[in-house]
LUMZA-637244 format. One record per residue (C-alpha): residue number from 1; x, z, y; residue in three letters. Coordinates in Angstrom, 3 decimals. Layout:
N
+------+----------+----------+----------+------+
| loti |     east |       up |    north | guro |
+------+----------+----------+----------+------+
|  NUM |        X |        Z |        Y |  ALA |
...
+------+----------+----------+----------+------+
This chain:
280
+------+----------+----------+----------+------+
| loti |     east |       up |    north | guro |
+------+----------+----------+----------+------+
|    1 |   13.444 |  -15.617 |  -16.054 |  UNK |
|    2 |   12.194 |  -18.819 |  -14.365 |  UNK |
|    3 |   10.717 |  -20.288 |  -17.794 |  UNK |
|    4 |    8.438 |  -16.879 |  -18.093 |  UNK |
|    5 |    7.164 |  -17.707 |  -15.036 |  UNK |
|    6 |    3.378 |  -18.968 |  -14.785 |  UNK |
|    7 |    3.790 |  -23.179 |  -14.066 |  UNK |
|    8 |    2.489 |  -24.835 |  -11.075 |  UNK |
|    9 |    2.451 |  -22.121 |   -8.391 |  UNK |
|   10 |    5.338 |  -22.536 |   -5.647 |  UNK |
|   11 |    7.869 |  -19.452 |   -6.014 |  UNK |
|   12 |   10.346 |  -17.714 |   -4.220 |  UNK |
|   13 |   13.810 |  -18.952 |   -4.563 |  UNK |
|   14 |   15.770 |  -15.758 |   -3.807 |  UNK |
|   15 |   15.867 |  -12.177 |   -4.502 |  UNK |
|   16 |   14.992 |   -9.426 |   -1.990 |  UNK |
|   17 |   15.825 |   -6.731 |   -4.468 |  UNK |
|   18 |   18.229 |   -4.544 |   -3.057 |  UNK |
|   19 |   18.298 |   -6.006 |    0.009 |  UNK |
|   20 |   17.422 |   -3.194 |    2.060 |  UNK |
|   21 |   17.503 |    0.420 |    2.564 |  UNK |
|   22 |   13.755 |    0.738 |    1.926 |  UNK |
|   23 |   12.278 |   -0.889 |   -1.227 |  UNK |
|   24 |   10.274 |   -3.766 |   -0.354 |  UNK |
|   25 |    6.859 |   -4.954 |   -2.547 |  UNK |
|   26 |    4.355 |   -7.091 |   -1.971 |  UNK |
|   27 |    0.674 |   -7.704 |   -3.667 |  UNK |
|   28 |   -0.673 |   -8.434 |   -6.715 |  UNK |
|   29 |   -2.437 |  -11.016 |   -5.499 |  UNK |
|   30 |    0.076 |  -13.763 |   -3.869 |  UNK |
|   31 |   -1.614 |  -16.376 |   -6.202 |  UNK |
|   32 |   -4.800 |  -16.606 |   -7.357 |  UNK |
|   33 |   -4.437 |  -15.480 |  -10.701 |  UNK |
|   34 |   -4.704 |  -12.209 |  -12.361 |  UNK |
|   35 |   -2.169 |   -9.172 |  -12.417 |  UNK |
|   36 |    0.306 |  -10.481 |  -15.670 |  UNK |
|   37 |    0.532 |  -13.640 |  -13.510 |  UNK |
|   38 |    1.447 |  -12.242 |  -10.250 |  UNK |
|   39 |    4.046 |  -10.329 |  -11.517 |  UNK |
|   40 |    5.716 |  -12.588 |  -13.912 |  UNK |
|   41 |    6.030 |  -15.067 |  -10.265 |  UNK |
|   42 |    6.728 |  -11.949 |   -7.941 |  UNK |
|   43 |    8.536 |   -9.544 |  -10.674 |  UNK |
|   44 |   11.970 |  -11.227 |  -10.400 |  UNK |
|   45 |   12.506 |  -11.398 |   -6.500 |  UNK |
|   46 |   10.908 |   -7.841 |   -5.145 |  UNK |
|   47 |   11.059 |   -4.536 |   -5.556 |  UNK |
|   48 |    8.133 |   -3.153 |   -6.682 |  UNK |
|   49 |    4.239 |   -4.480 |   -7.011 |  UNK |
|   50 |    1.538 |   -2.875 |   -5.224 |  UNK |
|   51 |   -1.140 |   -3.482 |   -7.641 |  UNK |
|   52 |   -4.407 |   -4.239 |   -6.092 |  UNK |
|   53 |   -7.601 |   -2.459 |   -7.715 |  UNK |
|   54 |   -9.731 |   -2.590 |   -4.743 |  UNK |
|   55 |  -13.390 |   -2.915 |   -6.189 |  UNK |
|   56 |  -14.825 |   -0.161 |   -8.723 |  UNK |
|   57 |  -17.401 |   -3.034 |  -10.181 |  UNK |
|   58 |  -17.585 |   -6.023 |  -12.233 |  UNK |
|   59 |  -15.888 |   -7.322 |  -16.191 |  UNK |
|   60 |  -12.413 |   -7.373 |  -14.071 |  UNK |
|   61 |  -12.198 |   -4.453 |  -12.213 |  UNK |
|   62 |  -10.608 |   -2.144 |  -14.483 |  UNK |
|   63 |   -7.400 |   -3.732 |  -15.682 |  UNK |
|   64 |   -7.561 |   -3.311 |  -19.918 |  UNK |
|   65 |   -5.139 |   -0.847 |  -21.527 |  UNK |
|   66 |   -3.589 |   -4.090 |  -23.177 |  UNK |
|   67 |   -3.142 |   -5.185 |  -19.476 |  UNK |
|   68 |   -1.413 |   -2.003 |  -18.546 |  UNK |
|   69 |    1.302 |   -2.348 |  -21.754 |  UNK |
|   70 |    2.331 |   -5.603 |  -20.791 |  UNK |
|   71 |    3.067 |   -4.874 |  -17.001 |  UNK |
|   72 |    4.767 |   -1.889 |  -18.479 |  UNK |
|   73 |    6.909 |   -4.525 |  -20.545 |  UNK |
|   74 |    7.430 |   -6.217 |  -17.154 |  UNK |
|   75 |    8.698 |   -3.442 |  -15.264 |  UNK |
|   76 |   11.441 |   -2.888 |  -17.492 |  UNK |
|   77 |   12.030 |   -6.710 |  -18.061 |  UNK |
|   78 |   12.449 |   -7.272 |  -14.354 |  UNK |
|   79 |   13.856 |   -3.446 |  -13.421 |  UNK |
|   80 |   10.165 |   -3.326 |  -11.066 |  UNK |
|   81 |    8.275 |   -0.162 |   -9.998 |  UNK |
|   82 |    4.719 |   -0.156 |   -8.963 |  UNK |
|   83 |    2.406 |    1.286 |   -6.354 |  UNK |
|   84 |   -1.391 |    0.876 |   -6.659 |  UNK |
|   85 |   -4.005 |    1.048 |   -4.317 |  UNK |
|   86 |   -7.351 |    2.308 |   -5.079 |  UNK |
|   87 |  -10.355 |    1.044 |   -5.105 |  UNK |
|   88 |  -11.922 |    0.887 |   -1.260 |  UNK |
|   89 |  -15.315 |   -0.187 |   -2.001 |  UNK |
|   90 |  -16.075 |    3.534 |   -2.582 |  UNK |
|   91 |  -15.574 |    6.521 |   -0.885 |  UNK |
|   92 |  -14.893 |   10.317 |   -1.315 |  UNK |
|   93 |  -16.206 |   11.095 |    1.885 |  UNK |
|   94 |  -19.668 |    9.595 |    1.133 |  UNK |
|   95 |  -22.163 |   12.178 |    2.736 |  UNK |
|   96 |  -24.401 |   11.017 |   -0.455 |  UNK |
|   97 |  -23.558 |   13.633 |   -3.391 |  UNK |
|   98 |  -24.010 |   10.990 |   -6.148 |  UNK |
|   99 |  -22.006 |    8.384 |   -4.647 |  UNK |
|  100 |  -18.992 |   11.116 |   -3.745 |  UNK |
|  101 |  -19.694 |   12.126 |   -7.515 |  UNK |
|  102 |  -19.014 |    8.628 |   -9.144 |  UNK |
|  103 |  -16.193 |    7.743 |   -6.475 |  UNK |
|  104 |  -14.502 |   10.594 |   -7.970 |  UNK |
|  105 |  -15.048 |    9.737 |  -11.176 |  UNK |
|  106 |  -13.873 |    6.105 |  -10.483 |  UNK |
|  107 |  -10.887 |    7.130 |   -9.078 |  UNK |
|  108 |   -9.640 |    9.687 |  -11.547 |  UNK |
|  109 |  -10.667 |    6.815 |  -14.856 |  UNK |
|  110 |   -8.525 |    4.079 |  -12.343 |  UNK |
|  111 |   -5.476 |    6.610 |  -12.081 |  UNK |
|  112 |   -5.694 |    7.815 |  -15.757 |  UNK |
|  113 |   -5.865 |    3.991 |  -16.571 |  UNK |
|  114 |   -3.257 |    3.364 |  -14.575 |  UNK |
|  115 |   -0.723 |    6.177 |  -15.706 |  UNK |
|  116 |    1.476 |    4.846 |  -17.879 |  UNK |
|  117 |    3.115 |    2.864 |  -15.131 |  UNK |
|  118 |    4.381 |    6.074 |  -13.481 |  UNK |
|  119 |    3.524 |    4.422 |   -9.955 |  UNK |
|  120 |    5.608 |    5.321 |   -6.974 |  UNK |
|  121 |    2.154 |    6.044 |   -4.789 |  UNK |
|  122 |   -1.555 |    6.098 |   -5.797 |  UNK |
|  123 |   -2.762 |    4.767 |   -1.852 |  UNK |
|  124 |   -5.958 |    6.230 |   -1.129 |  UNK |
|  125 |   -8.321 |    4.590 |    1.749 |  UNK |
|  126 |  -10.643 |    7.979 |    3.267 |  UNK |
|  127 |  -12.880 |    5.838 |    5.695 |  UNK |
|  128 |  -14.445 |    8.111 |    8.492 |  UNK |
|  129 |  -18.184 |    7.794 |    7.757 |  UNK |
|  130 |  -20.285 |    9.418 |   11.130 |  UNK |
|  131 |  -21.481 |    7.980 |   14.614 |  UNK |
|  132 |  -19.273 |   10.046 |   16.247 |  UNK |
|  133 |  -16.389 |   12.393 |   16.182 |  UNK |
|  134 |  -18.017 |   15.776 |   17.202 |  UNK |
|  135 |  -16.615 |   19.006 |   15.552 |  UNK |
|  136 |  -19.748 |   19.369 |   13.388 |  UNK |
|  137 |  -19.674 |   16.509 |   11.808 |  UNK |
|  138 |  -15.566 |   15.993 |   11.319 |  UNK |
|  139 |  -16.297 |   19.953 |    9.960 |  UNK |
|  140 |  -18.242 |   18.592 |    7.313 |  UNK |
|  141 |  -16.186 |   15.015 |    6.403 |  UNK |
|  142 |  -13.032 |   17.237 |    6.283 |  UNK |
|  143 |  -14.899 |   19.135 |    3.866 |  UNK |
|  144 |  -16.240 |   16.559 |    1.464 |  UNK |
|  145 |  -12.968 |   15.040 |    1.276 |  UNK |
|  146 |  -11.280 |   18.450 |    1.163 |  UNK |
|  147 |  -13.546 |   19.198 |   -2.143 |  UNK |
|  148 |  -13.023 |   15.919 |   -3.537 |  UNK |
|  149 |   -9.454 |   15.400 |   -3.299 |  UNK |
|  150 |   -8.759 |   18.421 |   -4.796 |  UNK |
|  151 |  -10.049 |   17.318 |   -7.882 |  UNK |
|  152 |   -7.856 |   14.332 |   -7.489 |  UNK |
|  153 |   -4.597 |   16.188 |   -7.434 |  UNK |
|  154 |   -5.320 |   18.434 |  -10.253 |  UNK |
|  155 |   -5.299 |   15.204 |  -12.473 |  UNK |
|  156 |   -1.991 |   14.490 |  -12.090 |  UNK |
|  157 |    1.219 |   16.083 |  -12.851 |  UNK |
|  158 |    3.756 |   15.217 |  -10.122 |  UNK |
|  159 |    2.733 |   16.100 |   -6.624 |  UNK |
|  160 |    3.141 |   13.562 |   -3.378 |  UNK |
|  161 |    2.140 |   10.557 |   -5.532 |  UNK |
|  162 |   -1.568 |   10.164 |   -3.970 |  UNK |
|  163 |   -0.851 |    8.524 |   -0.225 |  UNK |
|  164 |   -3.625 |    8.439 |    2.434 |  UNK |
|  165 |   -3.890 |    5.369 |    4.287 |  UNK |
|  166 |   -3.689 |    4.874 |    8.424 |  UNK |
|  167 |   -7.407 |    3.695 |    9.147 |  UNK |
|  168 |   -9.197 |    3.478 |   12.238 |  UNK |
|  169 |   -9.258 |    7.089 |   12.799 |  UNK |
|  170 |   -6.277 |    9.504 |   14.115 |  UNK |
|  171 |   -4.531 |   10.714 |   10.936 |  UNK |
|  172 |   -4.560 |   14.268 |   12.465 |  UNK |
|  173 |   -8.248 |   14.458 |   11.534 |  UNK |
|  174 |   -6.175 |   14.897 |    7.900 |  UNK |
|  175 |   -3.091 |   16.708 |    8.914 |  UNK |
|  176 |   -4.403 |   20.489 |    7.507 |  UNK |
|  177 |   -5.566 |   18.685 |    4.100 |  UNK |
|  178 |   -2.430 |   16.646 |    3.840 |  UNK |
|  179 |   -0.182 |   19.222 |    4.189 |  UNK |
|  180 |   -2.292 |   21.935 |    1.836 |  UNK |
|  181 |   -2.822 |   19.615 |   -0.578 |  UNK |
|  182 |    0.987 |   18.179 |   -0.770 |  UNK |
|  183 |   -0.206 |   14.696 |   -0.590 |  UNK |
|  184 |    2.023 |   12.352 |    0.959 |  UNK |
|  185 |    1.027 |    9.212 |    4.021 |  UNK |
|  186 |    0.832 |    5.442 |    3.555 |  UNK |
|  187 |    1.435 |    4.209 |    7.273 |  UNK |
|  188 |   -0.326 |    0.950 |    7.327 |  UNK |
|  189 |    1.446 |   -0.451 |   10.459 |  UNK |
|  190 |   -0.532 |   -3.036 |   11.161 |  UNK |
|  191 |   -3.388 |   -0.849 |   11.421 |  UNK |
|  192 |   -2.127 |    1.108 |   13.758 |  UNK |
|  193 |   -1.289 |   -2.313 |   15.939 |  UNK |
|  194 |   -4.890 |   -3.397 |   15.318 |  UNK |
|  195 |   -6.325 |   -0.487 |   16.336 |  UNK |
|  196 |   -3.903 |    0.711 |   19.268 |  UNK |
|  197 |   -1.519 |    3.241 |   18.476 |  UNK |
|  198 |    1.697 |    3.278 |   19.434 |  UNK |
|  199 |    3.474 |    2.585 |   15.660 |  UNK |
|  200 |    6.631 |    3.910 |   16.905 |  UNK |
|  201 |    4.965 |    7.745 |   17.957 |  UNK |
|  202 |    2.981 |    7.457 |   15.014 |  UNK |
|  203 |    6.351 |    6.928 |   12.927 |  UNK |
|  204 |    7.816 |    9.604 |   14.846 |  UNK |
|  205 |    5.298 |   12.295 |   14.164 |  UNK |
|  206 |    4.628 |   11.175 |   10.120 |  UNK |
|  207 |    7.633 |    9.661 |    9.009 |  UNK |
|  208 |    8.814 |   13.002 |    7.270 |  UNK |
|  209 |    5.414 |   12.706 |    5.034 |  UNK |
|  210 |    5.149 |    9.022 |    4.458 |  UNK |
|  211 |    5.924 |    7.029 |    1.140 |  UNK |
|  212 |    4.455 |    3.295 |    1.914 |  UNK |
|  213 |    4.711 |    1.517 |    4.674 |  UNK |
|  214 |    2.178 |   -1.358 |    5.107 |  UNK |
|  215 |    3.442 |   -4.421 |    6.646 |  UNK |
|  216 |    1.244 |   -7.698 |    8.147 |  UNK |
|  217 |    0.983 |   -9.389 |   10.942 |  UNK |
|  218 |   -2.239 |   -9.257 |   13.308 |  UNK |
|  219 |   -3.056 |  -12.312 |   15.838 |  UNK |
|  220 |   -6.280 |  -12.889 |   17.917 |  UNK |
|  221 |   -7.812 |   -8.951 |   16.563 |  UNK |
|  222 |   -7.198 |  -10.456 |   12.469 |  UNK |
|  223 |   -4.680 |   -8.454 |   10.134 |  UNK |
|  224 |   -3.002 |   -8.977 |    6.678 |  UNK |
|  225 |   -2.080 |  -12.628 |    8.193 |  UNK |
|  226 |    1.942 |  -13.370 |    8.287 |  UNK |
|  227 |    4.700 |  -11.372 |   10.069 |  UNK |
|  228 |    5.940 |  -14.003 |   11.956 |  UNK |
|  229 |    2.495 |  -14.092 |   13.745 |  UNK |
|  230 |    3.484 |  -10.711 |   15.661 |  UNK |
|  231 |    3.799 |  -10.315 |   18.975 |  UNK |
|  232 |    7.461 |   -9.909 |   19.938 |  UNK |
|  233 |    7.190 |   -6.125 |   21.501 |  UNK |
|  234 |    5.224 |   -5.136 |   18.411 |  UNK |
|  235 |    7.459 |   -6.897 |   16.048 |  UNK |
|  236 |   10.473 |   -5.222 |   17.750 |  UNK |
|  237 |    8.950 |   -1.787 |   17.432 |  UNK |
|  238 |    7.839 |   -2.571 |   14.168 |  UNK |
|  239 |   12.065 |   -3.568 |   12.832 |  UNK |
|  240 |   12.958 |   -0.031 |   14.686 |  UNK |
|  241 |   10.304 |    1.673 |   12.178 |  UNK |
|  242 |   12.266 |    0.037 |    9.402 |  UNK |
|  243 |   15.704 |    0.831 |   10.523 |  UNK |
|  244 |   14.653 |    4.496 |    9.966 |  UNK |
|  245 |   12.661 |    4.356 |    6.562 |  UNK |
|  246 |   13.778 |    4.326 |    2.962 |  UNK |
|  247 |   10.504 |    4.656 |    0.897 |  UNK |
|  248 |    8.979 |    1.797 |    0.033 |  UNK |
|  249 |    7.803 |   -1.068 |    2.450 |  UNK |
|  250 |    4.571 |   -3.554 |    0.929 |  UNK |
|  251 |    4.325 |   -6.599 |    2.384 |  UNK |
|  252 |    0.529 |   -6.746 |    2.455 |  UNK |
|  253 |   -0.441 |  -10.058 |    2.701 |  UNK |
|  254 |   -2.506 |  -12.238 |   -0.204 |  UNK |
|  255 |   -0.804 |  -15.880 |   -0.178 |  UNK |
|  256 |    2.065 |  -17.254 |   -1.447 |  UNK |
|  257 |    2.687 |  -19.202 |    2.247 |  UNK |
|  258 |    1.788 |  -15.806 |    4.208 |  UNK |
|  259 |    4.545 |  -13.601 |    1.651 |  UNK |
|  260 |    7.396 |  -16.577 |    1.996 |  UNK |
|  261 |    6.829 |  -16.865 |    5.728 |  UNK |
|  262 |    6.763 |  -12.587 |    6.277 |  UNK |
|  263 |    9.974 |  -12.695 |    4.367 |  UNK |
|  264 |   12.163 |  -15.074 |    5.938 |  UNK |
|  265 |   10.934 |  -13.204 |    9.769 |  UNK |
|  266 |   11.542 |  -10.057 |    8.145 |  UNK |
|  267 |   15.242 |  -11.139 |    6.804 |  UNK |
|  268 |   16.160 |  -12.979 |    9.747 |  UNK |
|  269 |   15.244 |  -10.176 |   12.452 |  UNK |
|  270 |   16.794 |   -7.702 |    9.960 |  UNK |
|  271 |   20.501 |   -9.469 |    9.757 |  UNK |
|  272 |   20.151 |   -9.974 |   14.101 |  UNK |
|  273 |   19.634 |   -6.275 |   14.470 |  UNK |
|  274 |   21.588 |   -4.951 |   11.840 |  UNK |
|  275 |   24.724 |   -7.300 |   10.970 |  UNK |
|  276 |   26.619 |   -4.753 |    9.450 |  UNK |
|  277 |   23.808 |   -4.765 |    7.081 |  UNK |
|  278 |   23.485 |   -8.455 |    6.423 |  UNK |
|  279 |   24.003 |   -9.241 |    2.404 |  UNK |
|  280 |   24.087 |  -12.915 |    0.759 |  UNK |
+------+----------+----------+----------+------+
């Protein structure tokens, strides 16, 4: 596999695949390079991809149906799933009915694009757009994004493959739609550290509904940086998280330094609180 790989970018020398109860990912964007790259480097050491389509603009945004074969070809090749997030620079909640209309519409061409690759999650950012949270206007956000993923689900076949992200805002703002619509949860759990909640409560309450976990470090109010940057009680409630989860774990970070160092803290915190677990 090594002589498929893309030359002159530093890679992993081990594989993490299998090595834990949950299925652990990372991004599409470890080097600076496009998707084929990133998972020709990535493909043989992790689980799964979670490929990044975050912006709805521009030549690149929309990866070519070409593009889609041949990371279809490289799932099989390197026995890989895939998870993709969606783009964030749009929203469904937009209390502008054009822009809710064409976020829509971007988001059902990105998952029809996107199909083939049967992804494990379709991870869906809802941002809370208001001043504040009064009942009025949560009534009305809960209904725009009510209306608009509905339309979501009823382009796709399987159901608890779309996976609302952990933002700012208490998930229970979602809980009624969640659970009517059968969509499933994408605890981003350095979200939750960045923005105060307890991750371990949070776990406890949506663990049942969630699919992808999110993992970074945060230091000095910053995210998505390495794991090893944690602090030690929020690292330690973030390993008892994992000791209870089997869906599928992204490392969210976008270096090749920030991934290496995130896995070696992960793996060697793993093996000292789980030795009966510990593989070569």
């Amino acid at each position: 596999m090594e002589n498929q790989q893309p030359p002159g970018y530093p890679s992993l020398t081990k594989s993490y695949k299998g090595r834990f109860p949950f299925k652990i990912a990372t991004t599409s964007f470890i080097y600076p390079d496009h998707y084929i790259p990133n998972v020709k480097m990535l493909g043989p050491y992790m689980d799964e991809i979670e490929l990044l389509l975050f912006e709805s603009t521009g030549p690149d945004a929309l990866p070519s149906r070409s593009v889609i074969a041949e990371l279809g070809r490289l799932a099989g090749e390197f026995d890989l799933s895939y998870n993709v997030h969606l783009p964030t620079d749009i929203s469904i909640s937009d209390p502008n009915p054009g822009l809710q209309k064409q976020a829509v519409a971007t988001m059902l061409r990105v998952m029809e694009r996107v199909s083939p690759l049967d992804p494990s999650a379709l991870i869906l950012h809802i941002p809370w757009i208001g001043s504040s949270l009064d009942t009025s206007s949560v009534s009305r956000w809960q209904d725009r994004v009510y209306h608009n993923l509905k339309k979501m689900v009823s382009a796709i076949e399987k159901e608890g493959v779309i996976a609302v992200e952990t933002l700012d805002y208490p998930l229970k703002l979602l809980d009624d739609i969640i659970a009517d619509l059968k969509l499933v949860i994408c605890l981003d759990l350095g979200h939750l550290l960045v923005y105060g909640y307890n991750v371990t409560e949070v776990f406890s309450r949506y663990g049942h509904q969630t699919s992808v976990l999110h993992l970074h470090g945060i230091e000095n109010g910053r995210d998505h940086v390495a794991l090893d940057r944690l602090p030690d009680e929020s690292a330690q409630s973030v390993l008892g998280v994992l000791k209870n989860f089997t869906g599928v774990v992204s490392v969210e970070v976008f270096s090749f330094e920030n991934l290496q160092s995130s896995l070696n803290f992960l793996e060697s915190q793993w093996e000292a609180r789980n030795p009966c677990q510990a593989t070569s």
